[in-house]
C-alpha positions in Angstrom: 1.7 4.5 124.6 1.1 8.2 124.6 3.7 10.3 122.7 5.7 12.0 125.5 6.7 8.6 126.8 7.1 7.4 123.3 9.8 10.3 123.0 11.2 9.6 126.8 11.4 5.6 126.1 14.0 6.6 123.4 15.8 8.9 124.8 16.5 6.6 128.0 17.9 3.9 125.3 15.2 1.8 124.4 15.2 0.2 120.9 11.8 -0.8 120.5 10.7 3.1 121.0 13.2 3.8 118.5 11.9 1.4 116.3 8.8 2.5 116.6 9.0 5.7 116.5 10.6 5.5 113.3 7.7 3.6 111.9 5.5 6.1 112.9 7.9 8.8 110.7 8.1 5.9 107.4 4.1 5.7 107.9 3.7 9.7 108.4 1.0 8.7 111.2 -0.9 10.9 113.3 1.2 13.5 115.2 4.5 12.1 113.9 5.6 15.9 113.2 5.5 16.0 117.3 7.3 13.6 117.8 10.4 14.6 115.7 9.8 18.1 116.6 10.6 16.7 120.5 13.2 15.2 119.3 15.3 18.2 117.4 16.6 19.3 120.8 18.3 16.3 121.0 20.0 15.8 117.7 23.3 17.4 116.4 26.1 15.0 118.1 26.3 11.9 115.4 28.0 11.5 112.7 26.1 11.0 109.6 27.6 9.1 106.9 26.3 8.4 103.6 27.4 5.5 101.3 26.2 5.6 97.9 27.4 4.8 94.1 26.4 2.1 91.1 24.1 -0.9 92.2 26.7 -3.7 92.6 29.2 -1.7 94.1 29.0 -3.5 97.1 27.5 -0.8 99.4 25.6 -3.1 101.5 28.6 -5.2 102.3 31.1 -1.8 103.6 28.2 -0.7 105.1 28.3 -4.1 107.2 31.8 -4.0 107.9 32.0 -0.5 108.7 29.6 -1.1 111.3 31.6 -3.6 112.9 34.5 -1.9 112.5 32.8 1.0 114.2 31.8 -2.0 117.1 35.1 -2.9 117.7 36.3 0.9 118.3 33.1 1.0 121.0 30.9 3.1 119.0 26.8 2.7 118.7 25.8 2.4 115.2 22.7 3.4 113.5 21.9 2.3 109.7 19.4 3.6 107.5 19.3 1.4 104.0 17.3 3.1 101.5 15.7 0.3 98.9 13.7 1.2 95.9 9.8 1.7 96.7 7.2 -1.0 95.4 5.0 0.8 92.8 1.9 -0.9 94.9 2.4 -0.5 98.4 5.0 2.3 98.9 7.1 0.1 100.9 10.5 -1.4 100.4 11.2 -4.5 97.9 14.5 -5.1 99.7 13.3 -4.5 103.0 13.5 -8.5 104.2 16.8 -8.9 102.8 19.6 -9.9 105.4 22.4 -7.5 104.6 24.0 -7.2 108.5 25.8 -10.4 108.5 28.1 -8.9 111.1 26.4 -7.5 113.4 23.5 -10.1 113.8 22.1 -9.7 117.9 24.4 -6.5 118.2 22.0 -4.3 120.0 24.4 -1.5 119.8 23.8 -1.7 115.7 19.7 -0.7 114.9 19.3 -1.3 111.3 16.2 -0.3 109.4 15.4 -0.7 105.5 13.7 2.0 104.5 11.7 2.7 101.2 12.6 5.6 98.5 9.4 6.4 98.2 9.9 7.4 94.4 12.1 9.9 95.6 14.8 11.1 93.0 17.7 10.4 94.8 15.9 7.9 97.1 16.1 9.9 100.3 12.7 10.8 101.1 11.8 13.6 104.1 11.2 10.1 106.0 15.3 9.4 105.8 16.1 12.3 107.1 13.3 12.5 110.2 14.8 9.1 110.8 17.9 10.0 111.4 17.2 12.6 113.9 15.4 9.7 115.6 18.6 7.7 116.1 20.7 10.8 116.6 18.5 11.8 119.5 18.9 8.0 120.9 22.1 8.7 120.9 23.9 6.4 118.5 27.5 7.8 117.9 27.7 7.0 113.6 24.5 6.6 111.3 25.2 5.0 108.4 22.7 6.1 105.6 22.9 3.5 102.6 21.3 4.6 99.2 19.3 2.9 96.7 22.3 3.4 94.4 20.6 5.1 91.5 23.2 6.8 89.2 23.2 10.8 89.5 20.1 11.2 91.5 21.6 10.4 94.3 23.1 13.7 95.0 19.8 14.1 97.2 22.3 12.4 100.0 23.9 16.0 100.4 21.4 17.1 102.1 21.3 14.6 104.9 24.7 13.3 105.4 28.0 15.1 107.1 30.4 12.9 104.9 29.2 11.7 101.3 31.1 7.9 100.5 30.9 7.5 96.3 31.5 3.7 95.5 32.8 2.5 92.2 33.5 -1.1 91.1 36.7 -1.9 89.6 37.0 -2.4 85.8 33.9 -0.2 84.3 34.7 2.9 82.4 30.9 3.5 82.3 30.7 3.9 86.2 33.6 6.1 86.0 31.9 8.0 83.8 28.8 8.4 85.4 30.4 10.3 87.9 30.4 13.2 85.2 26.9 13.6 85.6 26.8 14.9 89.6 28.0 12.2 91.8 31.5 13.3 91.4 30.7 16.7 92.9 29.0 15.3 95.9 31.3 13.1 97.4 34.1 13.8 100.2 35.9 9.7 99.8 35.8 8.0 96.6 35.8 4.4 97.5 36.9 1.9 95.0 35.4 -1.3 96.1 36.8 -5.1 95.3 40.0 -4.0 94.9 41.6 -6.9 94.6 39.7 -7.5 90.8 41.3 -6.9 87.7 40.7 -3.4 86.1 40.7 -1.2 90.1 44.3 -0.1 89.1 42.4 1.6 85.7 39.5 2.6 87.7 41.9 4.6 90.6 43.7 6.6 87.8 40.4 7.4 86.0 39.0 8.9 89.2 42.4 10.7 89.8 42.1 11.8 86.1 38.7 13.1 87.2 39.2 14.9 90.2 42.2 16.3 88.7 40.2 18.1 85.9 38.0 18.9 88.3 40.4 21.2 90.1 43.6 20.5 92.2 46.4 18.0 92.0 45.9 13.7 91.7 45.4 11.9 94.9 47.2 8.7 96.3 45.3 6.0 97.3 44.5 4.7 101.0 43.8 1.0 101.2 43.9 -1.9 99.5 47.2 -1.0 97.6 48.5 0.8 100.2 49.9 4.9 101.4 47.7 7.9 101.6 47.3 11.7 100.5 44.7 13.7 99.4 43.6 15.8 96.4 44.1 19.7 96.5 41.2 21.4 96.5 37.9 20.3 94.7 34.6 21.2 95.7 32.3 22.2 92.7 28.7 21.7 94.8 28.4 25.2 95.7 25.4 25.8 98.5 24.3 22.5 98.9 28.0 21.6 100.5 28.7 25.0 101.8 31.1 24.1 104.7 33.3 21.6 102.2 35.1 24.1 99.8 38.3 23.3 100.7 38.1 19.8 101.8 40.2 17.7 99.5 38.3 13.9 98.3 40.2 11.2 99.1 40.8 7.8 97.5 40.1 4.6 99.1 41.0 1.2 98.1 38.8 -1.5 99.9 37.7 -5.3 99.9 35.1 -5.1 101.6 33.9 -8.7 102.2 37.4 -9.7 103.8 37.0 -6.4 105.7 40.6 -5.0 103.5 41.0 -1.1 103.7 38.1 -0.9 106.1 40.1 1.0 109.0 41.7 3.3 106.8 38.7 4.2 105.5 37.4 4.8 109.2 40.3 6.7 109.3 39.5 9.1 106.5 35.8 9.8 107.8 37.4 10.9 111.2 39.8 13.3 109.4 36.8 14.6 107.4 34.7 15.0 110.5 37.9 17.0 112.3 38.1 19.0 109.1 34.2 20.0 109.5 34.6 21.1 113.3 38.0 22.8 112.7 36.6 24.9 109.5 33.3 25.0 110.5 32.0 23.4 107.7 29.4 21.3 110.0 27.8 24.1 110.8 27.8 25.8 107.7 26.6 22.4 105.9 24.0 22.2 108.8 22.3 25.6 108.1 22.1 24.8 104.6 20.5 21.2 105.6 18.2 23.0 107.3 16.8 25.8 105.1 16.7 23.0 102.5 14.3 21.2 104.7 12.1 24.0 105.8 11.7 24.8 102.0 10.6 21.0 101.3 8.7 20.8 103.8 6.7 24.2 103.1 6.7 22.8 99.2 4.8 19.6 100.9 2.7 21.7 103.3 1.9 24.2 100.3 0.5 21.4 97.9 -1.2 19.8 100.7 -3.5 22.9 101.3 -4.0 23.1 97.3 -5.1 19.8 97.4 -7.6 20.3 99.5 -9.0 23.1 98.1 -9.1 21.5 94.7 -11.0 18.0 96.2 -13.1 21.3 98.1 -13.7 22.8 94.5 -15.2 19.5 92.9 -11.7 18.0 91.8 -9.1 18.6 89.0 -11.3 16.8 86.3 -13.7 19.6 86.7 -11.6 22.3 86.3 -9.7 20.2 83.4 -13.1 20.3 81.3 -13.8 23.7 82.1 -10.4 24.7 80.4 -11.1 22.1 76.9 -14.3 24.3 76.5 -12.8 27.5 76.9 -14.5 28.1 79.6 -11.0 29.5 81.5 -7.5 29.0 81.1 -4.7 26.7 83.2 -3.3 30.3 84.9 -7.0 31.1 85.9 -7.6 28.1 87.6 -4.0 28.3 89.6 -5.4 31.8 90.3 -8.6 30.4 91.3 -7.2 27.5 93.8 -4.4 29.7 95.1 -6.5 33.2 96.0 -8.2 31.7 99.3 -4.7 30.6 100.6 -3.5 33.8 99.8 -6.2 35.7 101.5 -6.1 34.0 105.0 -2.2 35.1 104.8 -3.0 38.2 103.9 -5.5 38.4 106.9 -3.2 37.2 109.2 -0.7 39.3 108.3 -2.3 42.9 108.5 -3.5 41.7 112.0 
């Protein structure tokens, strides 16, 4: 199937173009960069959600049941899960596991596993191609589900509209974690299980948290009940430009008997008005996108050095030429770099 029905196959709703089309992105085959570039045109009406936080948060199951919840209001889902990258073939350990219980021969929810690719905060360029894939199909939420890997995960920023942050009840440690980045990231603190011993403890801590972080405690929606927000905290600068003056919310849930699920529904909705009423999507959307265009050129960039090195004889050759003083590390940059920068500077006096 050529590409431009590839492209017009998914637009017109069908899942197995989707499906491929995404495997063509994961894979980075042969004119992949074509087809998302058809498909930019089409993106920019979902709402992109990201879930991430500690392994064993239970971030798999919310992500099930705020798919079905999402169902039951009518809504198309889309869910990306990101699971750590096998060390051999690239691809994802987790990616067999059943983790969409409640949604099983739903063709309104597509589910892909995806693999992290080694990436820091495990969303690779690959996530973020693949969601433009289902926005452009059209699904109404996407649902991006992260490896769950401690303060790397900040890399979710730069794909999602609304950052989730899930903590399990009873463990200072997680709470403490946050410290380290997640806490800045995320616009709903979600404090999963609640019904264990020790979630009382962890809400308070994370109040204590944002509180010192800037602005007054919130309540709590969910599990134990009413709802407010925090006053203002948003210490993320440029990578959540549009967000300053959104207050985190948080949410109690237990998520396997599907408990504080709609209120946390609830809350994204409120954070998605706030983003069109301040203009905070498309503030957060430009700085999405001059974040990509830099990755990308950072790719595109060591891609060409690459090439020129192999071209050269490869980097052992240059490595040995530097243990016998024959030139120096800045020399050899010099040396790989000068041919690139000629043809620019060619191009650019004509």
């Amino acid at each position: 199937m050529s590409q431009r029905h590839l492209v017009e196959d998914l637009l017109d709703g069908d899942h197995r173009a989707l499906a491929r089309v995404i495997t063509n992105i994961e894979d980075r085959r042969p004119g992949y960069r074509d087809l998302v570039a058809e498909l930019h045109q089409h993106t920019g009406e979902a709402d992109v959600i990201g879930v991430t936080g500690s392994p064993g948060s239970g971030k798999s199951t919310l992500v099930d049941k705020l798919a079905a919840t999402y169902r039951d209001r009518g809504l198309t889902v889309g869910v990306i899960a990101i699971d750590p990258s096998s060390p051999f073939t690239g691809g994802a350990v987790l990616g067999d596991r059943i983790r969409m219980a409640s949604n099983i021969g739903d063709m309104d929810v597509f589910f892909r596993s995806m693999s992290a690719r080694g990436t820091l905060g495990g969303i690779s360029t690959a996530t973020a191609d693949a969601v433009k894939a289902l926005d452009a199909f059209g699904k109404d939420r996407i649902l991006v589900e992260t490896v769950g890997a401690g303060q790397n995960e900040i890399d979710i920023v730069k794909t999602a509209d609304t950052v989730t942050v899930l903590v399990p009840p009873g463990s200072g440690d997680d709470v403490q974690m946050l410290k380290a980045g997640i806490l800045e990231i995320g616009d709903v603190f979600v404090v999963n299980k609640a019904d264990l011993p020790g979630s009382d403890r962890t809400v308070q801590e994370l109040r204590e948290m944002l509180h010192h972080g800037g602005g007054d405690v919130p309540d709590t929606v969910g599990h134990h009940g009413a709802s407010d927000a925090v006053e203002a905290f948003d210490s993320t600068g440029d990578e959540r430009a549009g967000d300053e003056d959104w207050d985190p919310v948080i949410v109690e849930t237990v998520a396997n008997e599907g408990e504080g699920v709609d209120e946390l529904v609830e809350v994204f909705a409120d954070h998605a008005d706030h983003l069109d009423s301040t203009g905070g999507r498309a503030a957060n959307a430009r700085t999405r996108y001059a974040a990509e265009i830099r990755r990308l050129l950072r790719e595109d960039v060591n891609d060409l050095v690459a090439a020129e090195l192999a071209r050269q004889g490869g980097l052992d050759s240059f490595v040995g030429r530097v243990l016998d003083r024959e030139t120096n590390p800045y020399a050899v940059a010099d040396e790989l770099v000068d041919p690139i920068a000629e043809c620019v500077e060619r191009r650019r006096e004509n």
